[in-house]
C-alpha positions in Angstrom: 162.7 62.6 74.1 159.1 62.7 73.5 157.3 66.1 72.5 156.7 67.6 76.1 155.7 70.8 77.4 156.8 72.7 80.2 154.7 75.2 82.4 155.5 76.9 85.9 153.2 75.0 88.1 153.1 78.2 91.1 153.4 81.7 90.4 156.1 82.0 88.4 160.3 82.2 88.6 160.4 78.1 89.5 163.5 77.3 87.6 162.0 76.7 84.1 164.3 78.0 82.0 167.0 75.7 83.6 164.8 72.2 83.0 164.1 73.9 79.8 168.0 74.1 78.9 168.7 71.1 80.1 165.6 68.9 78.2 166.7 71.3 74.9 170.1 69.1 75.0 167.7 66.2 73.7 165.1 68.2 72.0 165.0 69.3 68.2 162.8 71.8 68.1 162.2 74.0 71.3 158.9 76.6 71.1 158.0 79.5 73.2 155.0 79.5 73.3 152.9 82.6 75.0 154.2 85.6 77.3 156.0 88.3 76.5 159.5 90.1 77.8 157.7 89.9 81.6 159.6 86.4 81.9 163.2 85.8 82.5 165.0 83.1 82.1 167.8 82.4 83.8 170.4 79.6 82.9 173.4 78.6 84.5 176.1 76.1 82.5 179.8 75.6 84.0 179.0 78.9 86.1 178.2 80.7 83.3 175.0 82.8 83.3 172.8 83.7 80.7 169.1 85.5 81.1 166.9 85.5 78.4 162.9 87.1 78.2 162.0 86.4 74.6 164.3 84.0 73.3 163.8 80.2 74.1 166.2 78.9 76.5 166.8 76.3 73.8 169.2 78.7 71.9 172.3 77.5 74.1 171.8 74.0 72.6 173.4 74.4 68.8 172.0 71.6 67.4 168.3 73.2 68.2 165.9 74.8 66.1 164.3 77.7 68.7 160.9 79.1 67.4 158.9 82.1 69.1 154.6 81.4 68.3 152.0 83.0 67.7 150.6 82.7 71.6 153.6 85.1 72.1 154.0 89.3 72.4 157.5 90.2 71.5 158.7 93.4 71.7 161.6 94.3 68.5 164.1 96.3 70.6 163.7 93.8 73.2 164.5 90.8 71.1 167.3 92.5 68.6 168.8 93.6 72.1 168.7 89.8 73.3 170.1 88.8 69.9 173.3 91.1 69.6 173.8 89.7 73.2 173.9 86.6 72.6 176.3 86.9 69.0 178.6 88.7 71.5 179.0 85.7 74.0 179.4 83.5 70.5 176.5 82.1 70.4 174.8 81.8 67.2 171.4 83.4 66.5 171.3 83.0 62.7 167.8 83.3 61.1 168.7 79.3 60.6 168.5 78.5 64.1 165.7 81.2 65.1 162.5 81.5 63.7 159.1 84.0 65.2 155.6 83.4 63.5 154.4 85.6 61.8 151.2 86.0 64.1 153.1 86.7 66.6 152.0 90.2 67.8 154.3 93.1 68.3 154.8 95.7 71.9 154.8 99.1 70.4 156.6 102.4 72.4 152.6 103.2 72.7 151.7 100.3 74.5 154.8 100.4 77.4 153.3 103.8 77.8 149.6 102.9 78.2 151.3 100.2 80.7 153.5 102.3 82.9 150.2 105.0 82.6 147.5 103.1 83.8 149.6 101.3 86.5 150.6 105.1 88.2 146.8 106.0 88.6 145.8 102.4 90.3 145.6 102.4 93.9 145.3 98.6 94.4 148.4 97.9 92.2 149.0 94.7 90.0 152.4 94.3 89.9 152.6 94.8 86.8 156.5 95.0 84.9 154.9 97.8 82.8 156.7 96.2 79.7 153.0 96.8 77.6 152.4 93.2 77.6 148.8 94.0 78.4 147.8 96.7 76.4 149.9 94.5 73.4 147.1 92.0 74.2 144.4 93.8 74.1 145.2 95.2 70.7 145.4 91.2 69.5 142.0 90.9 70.9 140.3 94.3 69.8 142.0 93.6 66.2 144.4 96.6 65.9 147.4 95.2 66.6 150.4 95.0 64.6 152.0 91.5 63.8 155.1 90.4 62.7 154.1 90.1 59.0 153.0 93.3 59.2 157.1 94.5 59.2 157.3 92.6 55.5 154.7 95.5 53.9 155.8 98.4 55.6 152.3 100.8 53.7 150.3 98.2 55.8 152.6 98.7 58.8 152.2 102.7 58.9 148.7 102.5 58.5 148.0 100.1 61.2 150.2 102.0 63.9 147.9 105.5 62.8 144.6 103.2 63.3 146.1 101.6 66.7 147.4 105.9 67.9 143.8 107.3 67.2 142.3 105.8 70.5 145.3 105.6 72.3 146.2 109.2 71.9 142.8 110.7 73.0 143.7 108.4 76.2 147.0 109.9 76.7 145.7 113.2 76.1 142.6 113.7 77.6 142.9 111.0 80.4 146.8 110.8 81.6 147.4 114.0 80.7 150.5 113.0 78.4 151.3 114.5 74.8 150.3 113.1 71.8 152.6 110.1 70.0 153.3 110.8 66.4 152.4 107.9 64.2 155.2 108.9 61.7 157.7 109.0 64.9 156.8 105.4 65.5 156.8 104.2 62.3 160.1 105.5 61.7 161.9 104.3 64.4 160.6 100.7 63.6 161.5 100.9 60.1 165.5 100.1 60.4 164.3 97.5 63.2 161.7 95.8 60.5 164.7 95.3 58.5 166.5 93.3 61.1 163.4 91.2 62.0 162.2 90.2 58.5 164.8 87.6 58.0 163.3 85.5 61.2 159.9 85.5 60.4 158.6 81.9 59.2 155.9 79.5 59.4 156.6 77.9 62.7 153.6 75.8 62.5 155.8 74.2 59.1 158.6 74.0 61.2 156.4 72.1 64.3 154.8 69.9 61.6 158.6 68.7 59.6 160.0 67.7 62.5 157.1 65.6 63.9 157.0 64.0 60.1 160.8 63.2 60.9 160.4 62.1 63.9 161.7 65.0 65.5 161.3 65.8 69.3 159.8 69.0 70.0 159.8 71.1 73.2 156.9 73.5 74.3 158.8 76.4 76.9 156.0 78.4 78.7 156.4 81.2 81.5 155.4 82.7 84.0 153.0 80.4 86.2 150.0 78.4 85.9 148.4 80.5 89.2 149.1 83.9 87.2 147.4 81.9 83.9 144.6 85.3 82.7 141.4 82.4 83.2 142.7 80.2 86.4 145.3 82.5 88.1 144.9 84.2 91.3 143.0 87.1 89.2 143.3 89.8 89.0 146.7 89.7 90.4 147.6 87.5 87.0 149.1 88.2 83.5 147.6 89.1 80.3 148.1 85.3 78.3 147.5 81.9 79.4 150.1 79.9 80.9 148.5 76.3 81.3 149.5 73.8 79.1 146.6 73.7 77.0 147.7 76.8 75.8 150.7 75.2 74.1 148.8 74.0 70.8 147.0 77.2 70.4 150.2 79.4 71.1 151.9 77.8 68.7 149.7 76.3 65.7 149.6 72.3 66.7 146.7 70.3 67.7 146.6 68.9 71.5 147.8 65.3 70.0 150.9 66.6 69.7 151.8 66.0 73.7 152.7 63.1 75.4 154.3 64.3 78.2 153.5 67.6 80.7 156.2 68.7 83.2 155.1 71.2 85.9 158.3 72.5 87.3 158.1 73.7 90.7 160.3 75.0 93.3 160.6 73.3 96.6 158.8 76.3 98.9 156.8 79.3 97.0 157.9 82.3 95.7 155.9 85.1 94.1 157.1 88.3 92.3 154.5 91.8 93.0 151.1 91.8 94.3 148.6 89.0 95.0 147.2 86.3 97.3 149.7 83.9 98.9 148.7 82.0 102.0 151.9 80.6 102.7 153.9 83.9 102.8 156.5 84.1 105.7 157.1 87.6 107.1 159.4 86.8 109.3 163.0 84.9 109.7 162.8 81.9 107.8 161.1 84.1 104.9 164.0 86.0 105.1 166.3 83.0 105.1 164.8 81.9 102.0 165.0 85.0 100.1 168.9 85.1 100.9 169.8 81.4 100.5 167.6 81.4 97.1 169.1 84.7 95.7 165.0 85.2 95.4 165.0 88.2 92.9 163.1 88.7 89.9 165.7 88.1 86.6 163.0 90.5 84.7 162.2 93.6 87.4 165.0 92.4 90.0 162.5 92.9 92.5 162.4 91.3 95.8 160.8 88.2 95.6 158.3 87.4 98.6 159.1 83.8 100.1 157.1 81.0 102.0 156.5 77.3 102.4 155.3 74.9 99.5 152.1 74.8 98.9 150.5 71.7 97.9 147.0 72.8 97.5 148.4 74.9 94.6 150.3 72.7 93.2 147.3 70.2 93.3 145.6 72.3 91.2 148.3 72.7 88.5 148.1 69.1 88.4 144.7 68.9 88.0 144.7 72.1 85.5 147.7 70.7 83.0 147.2 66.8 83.5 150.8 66.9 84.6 153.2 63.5 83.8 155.6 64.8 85.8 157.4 67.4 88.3 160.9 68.9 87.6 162.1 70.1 91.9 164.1 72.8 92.0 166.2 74.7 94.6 165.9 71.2 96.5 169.1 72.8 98.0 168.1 75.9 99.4 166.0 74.2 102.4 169.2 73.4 104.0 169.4 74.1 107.8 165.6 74.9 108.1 165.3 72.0 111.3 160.9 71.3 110.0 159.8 71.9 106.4 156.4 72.6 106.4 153.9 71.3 103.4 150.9 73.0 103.3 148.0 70.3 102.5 144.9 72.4 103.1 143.2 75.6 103.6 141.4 77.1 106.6 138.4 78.9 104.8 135.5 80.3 106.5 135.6 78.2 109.5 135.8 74.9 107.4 138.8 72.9 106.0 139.3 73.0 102.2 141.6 71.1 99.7 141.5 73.3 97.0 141.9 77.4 95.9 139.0 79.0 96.6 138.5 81.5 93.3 137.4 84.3 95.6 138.9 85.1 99.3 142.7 83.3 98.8 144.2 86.2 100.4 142.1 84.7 103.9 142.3 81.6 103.7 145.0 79.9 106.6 147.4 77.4 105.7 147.1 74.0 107.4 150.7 72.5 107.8 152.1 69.1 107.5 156.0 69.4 109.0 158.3 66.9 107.3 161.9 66.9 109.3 164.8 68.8 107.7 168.4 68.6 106.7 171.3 70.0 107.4 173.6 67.9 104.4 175.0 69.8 101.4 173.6 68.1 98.7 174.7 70.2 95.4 176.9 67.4 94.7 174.3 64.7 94.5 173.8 62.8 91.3 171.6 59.9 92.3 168.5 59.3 94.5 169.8 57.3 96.6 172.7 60.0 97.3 170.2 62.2 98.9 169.2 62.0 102.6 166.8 59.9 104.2 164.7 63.1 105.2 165.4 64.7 101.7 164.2 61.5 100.2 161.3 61.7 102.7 160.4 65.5 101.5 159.9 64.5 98.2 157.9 61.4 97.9 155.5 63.3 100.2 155.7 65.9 97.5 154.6 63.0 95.4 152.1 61.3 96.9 150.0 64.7 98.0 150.5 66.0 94.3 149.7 62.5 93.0 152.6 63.3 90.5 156.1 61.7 90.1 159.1 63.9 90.9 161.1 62.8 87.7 163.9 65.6 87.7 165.3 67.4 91.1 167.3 70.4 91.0 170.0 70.4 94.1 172.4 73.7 92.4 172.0 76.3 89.7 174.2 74.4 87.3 172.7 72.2 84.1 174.6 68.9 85.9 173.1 69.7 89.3 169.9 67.6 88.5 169.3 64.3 89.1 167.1 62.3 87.0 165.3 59.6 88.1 
């Protein structure tokens, strides 16, 4: 298994956290390596669920060493919640197996409130989770955040959360109309939880560089999607980190030599979670069809999630944005019974054709379809290429050959076996 990274390639919730599972069986080392608890997770083995939003979906492979970089925002109650969790269903989360930089940057109470705050005065809302992953980075980039290491001297710690209150709470005051918080309040309620997290935080970019030395196979785990991504996302409707794979060395402390593979996994039509563009958004019966048949709700917010046909314009420019090697297709199964799957290869923009997102005016542009013919065969029990349909087979090497990307790994169930590999 060679060190590969793994991104969203659409706008999120495409199944990565079961290709990231199932690729863990064969990795070593498995690294999350930017978003915060705005991402879930979810994983499926022998009908078992599991949902995670900080921890890498590595953790359910024992023999893997799961780190959480520097790239990422984690929020303490959050993760300590995830860990007793996961010791209840017997999995282990030993300090041994788990490891979070420490550069990785904390969510403070203060910044779920500046969050939830700023989100009730907007009139054109975001969609945001209000989880304070933005405000968390905006302290990393205006310096006056508190990081992981900071739990290890807790003098430094107090101090820091005072320095980070004194503009916040004039905000909350004077702006939202909120009370005050009390630094002391925070910095006493993080103090028991400090005590918990200290044991996990290591030198991740160590851990990265050992196993490479010993030939060691290491796995990158983004989330999100590459069209939320802060700098090429569908802004402003996009999160606060990038989610391209670039990102992946500097999220995590390795240089870009490190990759030799890129797998965009993307599900076979288009979802997306809250606000934003999306040309190939079906308000009607087949949308609805593919919200029930795909159980299309957020595993973070549980919010609806709004349905449509692939889009291959999109998913031309995650190729193009994260030199993709290959795509993992999920929810291959969940087209069944639809007579014509539609592909959308272009854009009508302005009165012209285009091939590509236009960074202002998505929300106008009209898709221009290509049908492919459908299926009605159950194919969750599929194991091999040539098990699928003709017209299922069809489906995805056109997938292929418009993305100019093999399809190495298709997703026909929920379950960890229910992929074939090709």
């Amino acid at each position: 298994m060679p060190n590969t990274v793994i991104v969203g390639a659409q706008w999120g919730d495409e199944g990565k956290g079961k290709i990231v599972d199932m690729l863990s069986q064969e990795s070593d080392v498995i690294v999350r390596f930017q978003g915060g608890n705005n991402a879930g997770h979810t994983i499926c083995v022998q009908g078992k669920q599991t949902i995670l939003h900080l921890i890498p979906s590595g953790i359910l492979n024992p023999r893997a060493l799961c780190c959480i970089g520097n790239g990422v925002v984690l929020d303490p109650e959050v993760f300590l919640a995830e860990l007793d969790d996961l010791n209840a269903q017997g999995i282990s989360v030993s300090s041994d197996r788990l490891s979070i930089s420490p550069k990785t940057h904390l969510i403070m109470p203060y910044h779920r409130l500046l969050d939830a705050c700023r989100e009730s005065l907007r009139t054109d809302k975001i969609g945001t989770t209000g989880r304070g992953i933005g405000p968390c980075y905006e302290d990393k980039a205006a310096r006056v955040g508190v990081r992981a290491q900071d739990l290890e001297d807790l003098s430094l710690l107090k101090a820091k959360i005072a320095h980070a209150l004194t503009e916040k709470n004039i905000l909350f005051t004077n702006l939202y109309g909120k009370e005050a918080i009390s630094p002391d309040a925070v910095y006493e309620a993080l103090v028991p939880i400090a005590r918990r997290l200290v044991p996990y935080i290591r030198d991740i970019e160590t851990v990265i560089c050992d196993a490479r030395a010993r030939g060691a196979s290491v796995l990158f785990e983004g989330a999100q999607g590459v069209h939320l991504d802060i700098d090429h996302g569908t802004y402003p409707f996009v999160t606060s980190s990038n989610t391209v794979a670039s990102n992946a060395a500097t999220g995590s402390g390795v240089g870009p030599n490190t990759f030799s593979a890129i797998i965009g996994i993307v599900k076979a039509y288009t979802t997306r979670v809250g606000e934003g563009p999306f040309p190939t958004e079906l308000k009607d019966k087949d949308g609805d069809t593919l919200q029930k048949q795909g159980r299309e709700f957020g595993a973070t917010t549980g919010r609806k999630r709004r349905c449509g046909w692939l889009d291959m314009v999109i998913l031309r420019e995650s190729a193009r944005l994260n030199g993709l090697t290959a795509i993992a297709l999920t929810k291959l199964d969940v087209l069944r019974g639809f007579p014509v799957l539609p592909l959308c290869t272009a854009y009508q923009a302005n009165g012209r054709i285009v091939d590509y997102p236009p960074s202002e005016g998505l929300a106008e542009c009209v898709p221009v379809y290509e049908n492919c013919p459908g299926f009605d065969e159950d194919i969750s029990g599929c194991t091999r290429w040539e098990d699928l349909p003709q017209t299922v087979r069809q489906y995805v090497t056109r997938i292929e050959e418009i993305a100019g990307v093999p399809v190495k790994y298709i997703s026909v169930g929920a379950n960890r076996d229910q992929t074939i590999v090709r």
